[in-house]
C-alpha positions as CSV (number, residue, x, y, z in Angstrom):
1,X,107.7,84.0,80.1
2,X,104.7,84.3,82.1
3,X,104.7,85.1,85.6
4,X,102.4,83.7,88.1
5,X,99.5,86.2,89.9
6,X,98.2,85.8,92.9
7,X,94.3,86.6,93.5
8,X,94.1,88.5,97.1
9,X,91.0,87.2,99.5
10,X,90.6,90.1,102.3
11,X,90.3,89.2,105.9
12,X,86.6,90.5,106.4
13,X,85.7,88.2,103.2
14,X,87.5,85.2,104.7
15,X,90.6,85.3,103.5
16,X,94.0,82.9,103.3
17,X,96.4,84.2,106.1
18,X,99.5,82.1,107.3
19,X,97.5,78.6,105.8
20,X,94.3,79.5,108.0
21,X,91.2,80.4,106.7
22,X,87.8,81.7,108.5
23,X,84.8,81.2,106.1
24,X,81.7,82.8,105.8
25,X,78.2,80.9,104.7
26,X,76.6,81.8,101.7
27,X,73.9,80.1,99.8
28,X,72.9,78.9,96.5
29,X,70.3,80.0,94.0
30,X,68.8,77.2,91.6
31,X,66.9,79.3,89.4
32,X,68.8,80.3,86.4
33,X,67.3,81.2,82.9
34,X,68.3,79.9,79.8
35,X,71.1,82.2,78.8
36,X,73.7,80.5,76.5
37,X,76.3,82.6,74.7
38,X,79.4,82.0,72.2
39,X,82.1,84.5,72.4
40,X,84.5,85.0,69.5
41,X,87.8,83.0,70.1
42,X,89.6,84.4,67.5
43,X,88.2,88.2,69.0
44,X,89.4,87.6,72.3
45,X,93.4,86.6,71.6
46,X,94.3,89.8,72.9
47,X,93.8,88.8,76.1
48,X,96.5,86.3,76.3
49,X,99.0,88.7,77.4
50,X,97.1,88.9,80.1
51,X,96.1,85.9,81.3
52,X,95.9,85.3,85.1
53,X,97.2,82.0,86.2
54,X,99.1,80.2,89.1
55,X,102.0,78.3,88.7
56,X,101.5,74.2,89.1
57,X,104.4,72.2,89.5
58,X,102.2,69.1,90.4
59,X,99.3,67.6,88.2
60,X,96.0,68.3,89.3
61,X,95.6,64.4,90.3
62,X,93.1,62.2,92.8
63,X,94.8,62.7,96.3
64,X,96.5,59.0,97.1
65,X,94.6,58.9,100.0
66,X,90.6,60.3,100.2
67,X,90.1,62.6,103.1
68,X,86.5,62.1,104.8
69,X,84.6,64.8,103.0
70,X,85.5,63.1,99.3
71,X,84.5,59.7,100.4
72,X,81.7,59.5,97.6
73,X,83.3,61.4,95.2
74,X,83.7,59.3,91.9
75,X,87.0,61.0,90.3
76,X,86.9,58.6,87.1
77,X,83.2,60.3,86.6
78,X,82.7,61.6,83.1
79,X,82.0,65.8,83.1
80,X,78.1,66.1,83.2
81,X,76.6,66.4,79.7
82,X,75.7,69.6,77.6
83,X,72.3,68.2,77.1
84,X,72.0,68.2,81.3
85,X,73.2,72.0,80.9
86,X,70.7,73.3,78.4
87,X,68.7,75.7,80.9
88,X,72.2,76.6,82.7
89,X,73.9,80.0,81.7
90,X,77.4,79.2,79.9
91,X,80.0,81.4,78.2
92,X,81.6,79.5,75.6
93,X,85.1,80.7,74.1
94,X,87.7,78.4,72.3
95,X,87.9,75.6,73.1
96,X,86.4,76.3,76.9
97,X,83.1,76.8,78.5
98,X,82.3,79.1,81.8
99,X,79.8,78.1,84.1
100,X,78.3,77.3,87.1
101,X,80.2,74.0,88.8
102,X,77.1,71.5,89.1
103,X,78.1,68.1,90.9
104,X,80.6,68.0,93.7
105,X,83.4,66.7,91.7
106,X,83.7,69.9,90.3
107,X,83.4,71.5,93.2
108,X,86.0,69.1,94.6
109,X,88.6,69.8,91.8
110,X,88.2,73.5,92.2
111,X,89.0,73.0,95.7
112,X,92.0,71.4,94.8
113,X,93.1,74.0,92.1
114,X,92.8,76.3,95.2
115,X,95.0,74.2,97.2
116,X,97.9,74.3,94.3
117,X,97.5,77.7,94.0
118,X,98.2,78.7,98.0
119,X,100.8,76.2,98.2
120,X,103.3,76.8,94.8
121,X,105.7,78.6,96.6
122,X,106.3,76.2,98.6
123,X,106.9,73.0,96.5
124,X,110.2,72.3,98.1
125,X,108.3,71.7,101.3
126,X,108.7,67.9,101.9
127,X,104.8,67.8,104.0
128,X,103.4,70.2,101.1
129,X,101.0,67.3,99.7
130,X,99.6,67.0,102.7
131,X,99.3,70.4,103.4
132,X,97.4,70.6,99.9
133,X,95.8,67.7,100.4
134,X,94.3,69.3,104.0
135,X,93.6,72.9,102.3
136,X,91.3,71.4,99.9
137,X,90.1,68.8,102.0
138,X,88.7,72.6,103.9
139,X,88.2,74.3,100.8
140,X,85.8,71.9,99.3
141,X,83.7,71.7,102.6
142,X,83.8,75.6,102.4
143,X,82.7,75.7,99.1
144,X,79.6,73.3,99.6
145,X,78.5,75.4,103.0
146,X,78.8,78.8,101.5
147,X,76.7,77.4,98.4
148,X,74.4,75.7,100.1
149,X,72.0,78.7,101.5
150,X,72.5,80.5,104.6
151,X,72.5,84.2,105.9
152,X,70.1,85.2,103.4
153,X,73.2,85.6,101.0
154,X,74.3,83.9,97.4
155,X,77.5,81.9,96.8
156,X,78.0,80.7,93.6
157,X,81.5,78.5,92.6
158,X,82.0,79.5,88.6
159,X,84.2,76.8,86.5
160,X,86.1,76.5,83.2
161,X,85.6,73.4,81.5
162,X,86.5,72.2,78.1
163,X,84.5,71.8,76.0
164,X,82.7,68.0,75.0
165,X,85.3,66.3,71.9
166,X,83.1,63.5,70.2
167,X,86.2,60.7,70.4
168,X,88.0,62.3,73.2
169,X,86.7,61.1,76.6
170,X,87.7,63.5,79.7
171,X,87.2,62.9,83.5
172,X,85.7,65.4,85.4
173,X,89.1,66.3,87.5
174,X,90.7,66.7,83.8
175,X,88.1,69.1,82.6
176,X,87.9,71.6,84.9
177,X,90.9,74.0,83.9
178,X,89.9,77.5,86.2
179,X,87.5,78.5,89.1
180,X,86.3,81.8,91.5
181,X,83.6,82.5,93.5
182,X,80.9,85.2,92.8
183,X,79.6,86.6,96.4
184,X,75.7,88.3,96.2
185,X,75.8,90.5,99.6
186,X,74.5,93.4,101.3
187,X,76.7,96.2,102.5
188,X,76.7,97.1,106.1
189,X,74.6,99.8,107.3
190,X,76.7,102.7,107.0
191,X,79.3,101.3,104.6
192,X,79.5,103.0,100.8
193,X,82.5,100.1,99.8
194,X,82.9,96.4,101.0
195,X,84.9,96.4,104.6
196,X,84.7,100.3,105.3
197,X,86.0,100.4,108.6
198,X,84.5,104.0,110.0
199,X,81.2,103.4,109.3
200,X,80.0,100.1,109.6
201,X,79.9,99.8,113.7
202,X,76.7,98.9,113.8
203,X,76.7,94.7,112.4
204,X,73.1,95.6,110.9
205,X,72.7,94.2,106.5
206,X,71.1,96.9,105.1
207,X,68.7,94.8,102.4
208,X,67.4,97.4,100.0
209,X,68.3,96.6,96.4
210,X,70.5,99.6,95.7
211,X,73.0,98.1,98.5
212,X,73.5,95.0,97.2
213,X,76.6,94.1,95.9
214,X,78.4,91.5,93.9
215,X,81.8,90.3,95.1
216,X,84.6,87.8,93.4
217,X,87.4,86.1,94.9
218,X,89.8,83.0,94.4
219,X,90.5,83.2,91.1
220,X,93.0,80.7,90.0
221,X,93.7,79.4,86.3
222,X,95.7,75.8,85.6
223,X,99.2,76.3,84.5
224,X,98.5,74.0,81.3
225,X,95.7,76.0,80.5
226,X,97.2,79.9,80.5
227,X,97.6,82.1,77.4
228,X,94.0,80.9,76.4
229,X,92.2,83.8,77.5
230,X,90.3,82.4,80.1
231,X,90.6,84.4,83.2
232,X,89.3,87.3,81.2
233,X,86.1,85.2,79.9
234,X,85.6,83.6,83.2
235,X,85.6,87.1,85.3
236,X,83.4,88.5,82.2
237,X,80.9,85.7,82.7
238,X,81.0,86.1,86.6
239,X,79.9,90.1,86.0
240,X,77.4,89.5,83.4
241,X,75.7,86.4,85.8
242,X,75.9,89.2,88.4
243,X,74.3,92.1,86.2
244,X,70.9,89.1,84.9
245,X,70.4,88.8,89.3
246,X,70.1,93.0,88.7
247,X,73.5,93.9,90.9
248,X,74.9,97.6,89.9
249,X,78.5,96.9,91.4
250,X,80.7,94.3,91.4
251,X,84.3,94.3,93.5
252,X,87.3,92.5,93.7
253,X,90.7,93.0,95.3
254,X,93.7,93.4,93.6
255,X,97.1,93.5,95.1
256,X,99.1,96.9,94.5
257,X,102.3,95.2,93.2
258,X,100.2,93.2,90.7
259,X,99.8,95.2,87.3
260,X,99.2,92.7,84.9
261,X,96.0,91.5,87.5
262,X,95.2,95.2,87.3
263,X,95.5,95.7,83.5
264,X,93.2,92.5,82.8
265,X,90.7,94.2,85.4
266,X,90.6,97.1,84.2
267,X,90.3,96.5,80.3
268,X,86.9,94.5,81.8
269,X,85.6,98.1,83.1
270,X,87.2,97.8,86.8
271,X,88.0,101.0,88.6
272,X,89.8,101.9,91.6
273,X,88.0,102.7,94.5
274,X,89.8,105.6,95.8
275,X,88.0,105.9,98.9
276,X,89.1,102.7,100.0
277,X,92.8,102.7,99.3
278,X,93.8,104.3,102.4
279,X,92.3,101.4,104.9
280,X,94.5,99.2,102.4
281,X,97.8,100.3,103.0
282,X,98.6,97.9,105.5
283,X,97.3,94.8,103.0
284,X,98.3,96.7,99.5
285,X,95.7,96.0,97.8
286,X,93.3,98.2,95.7
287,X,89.9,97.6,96.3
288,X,88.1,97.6,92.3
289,X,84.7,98.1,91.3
290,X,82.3,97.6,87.5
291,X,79.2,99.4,87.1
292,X,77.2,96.8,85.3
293,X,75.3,99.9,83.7
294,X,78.1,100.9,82.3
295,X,78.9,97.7,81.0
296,X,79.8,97.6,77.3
297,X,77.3,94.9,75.0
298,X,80.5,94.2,73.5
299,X,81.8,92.2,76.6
C-alpha cells in the first residue's frame, strides 16, 4: 500500500495555510533550445517504491460549472502535438513525457491536480467541490501571473503527459498525469539559504549570477498514475532545465515526518541544509539543496 505525501510550500514562497494562499509574480522565459532526451524505462523501476503521489478520491473531471477565469478554455481539446514541441525540452520515460505545460488547458488541469491534492483529506466535506473548484479557480490565475513575467524573476509550470498512442485519442485534462513549479530567483542580500531570517533585513535582490537560485514547489502526482516513476523523472527534468539556465543550487522543502519524500530526494543528490533547520522547527520541514555541479551524467 502506498501512502500519500504531501509536498510542503513555505510561507515566504507563498505557501497553502488554512486554504489561503499569498502568491508571488514570476515570469516566463520563451527561449528554450532544442534539448530532447529518452530516459530508460526499464532503468528507472527502482523508483517506484518511491513514487510521490496524492491521494484522489475524485476523477480529475471538467468542473460542472466554469468559473470566470476558464471561460475559453476548451477541455475536449486534443493535447498539443509532438511535432508543435520539437524545439521544446522534454524528458521522456515510459510511457510519459516531462515538460514545459504550453496552452492554458494544461495549465488549467494542473491547477486542478493542485486543488485535489490540498483538499483529499477532506473528501467527507459536503462543500469540498466547491472548495476545489475555488482553489483552482485561484491556482490557475496564479499560475498564469507568476509565468507571465514580472519582478525580473522566472516561473516555469512543468507537466507529465502521456505520451501520443496512434489509435488512442486523449483530451488534454486526461493527459496531464503530474505537475510542480520550477522558481529562478535571487537571494536576498545577506541571505546564504532561501528565507534566512537573521540576515536578510534589508528587502534588496542581490543579482549577481553566483546568488541565483533555483527553487521547486507543488509537486503532486495523479493517484492513477503512481508507481510509474514519475515524480523522480519530473523533479530530475526540473533540475537539469535549471542547470541548461546555468543555476548551481536548486531547493525544495521537505517535511520532517516525510521519509519516503526525503529518500526520493535524496537518491536525486538532495542534501540537508543544516544551517537552515533550526528556523524550521516551528514548520518541520528540512530545507534541501542539489549542486548541479555535482550532478551525476547518469541522471
Amino acid at each position: 500500500m502506498s501512502a500519500a505525501i504531501s509536498i510542503y510550500r513555505p510561507e515566504f514562497l507563498g505557501s497553502v495555510q488554512d486554504g489561503c494562499r499569498n502568491h508571488l509574480k514570476f515570469p516566463r522565459t520563451f527561449a528554450f533550445a532544442s534539448w530532447n532526451m529518452t530516459m530508460d524505462y526499464k532503468s528507472h523501476q527502482t523508483m517506484k517504491k518511491e513514487e510521490v503521489s496524492i491521494q484522489i478520491s475524485t476523477p480529475l473531471l471538467q468542473p460542472k460549472s466554469k468559473p470566470l477565469a476558464s471561460n475559453g478554455l476548451q477541455f475536449d481539446r486534443p493535447p498539443p502535438d509532438d511535432e508543435d514541441l520539437v524545439h521544446q525540452r522534454r524528458l521522456e520515460f515510459g510511457q510519459f513525457v516531462a515538460r514545459e505545460a504550453v496552452i492554458d488547458e494544461e495549465l488549467w488541469t494542473a491547477a486542478w491536480l493542485r486543488a485535489e491534492s490540498h483538499w483529499e483529506n477532506r473528501q467527507n466535506d459536503r462543500y469540498v467541490d466547491s472548495f476545489k473548484r475555488k482553489f483552482a479557480e485561484q491556482e490557475f490565475n496564479a499560475i498564469k501571473k507568476k509565468c507571465g513575467g514580472q519582478y525580473g524573476q522566472t516561473c516555469t509550470c512543468i507537466v507529465t503527459v502521456r505520451k501520443e498512442q496512434k489509435h488512442i485519442k486523449r483530451t488534454v485534462i486526461k493527459s496531464v498525469v503530474a505537475t510542480l513549479d520550477l522558481c529562478l530567483r535571487h537571494l536576498m542580500h545577506g541571505e546564504s539559504f532561501p528565507g534566512e531570517r537573521e540576515k536578510s533585513h534589508v528587502c534588496s535582490i542581490n543579482k549577481e549570477i553566483p546568488n541565483k537560485y533555483a527553487y521547486i514547489s507543488n509537486l503532486c502526482v495523479l493517484k492513477a498514475a503512481r508507481r510509474q516513476g514519475i515524480a523522480g523523472n519530473m523533479l530530475k527534468f526540473a533540475v537539469l532545465t535549471a542547470k541548461s539556465r546555468g543555476i548551481k543550487q536548486v531547493y525544495v522543502h521537505v517535511h520532517r515526518n516525510n521519509t519516503p519524500a526525503q529518500a526520493l530526494y535524496q537518491k536525486i543528490g538532495f542534501e540537508v541544509v543544516e544551517i537552515a533547520s533550526s528556523q524550521l522547527v516551528e514548520e518541520q520541514t528540512y530545507l534541501l539543496c542539489l549542486n548541479t555541479e555535482k550532478l551525476n551524467n547518469a541522471h
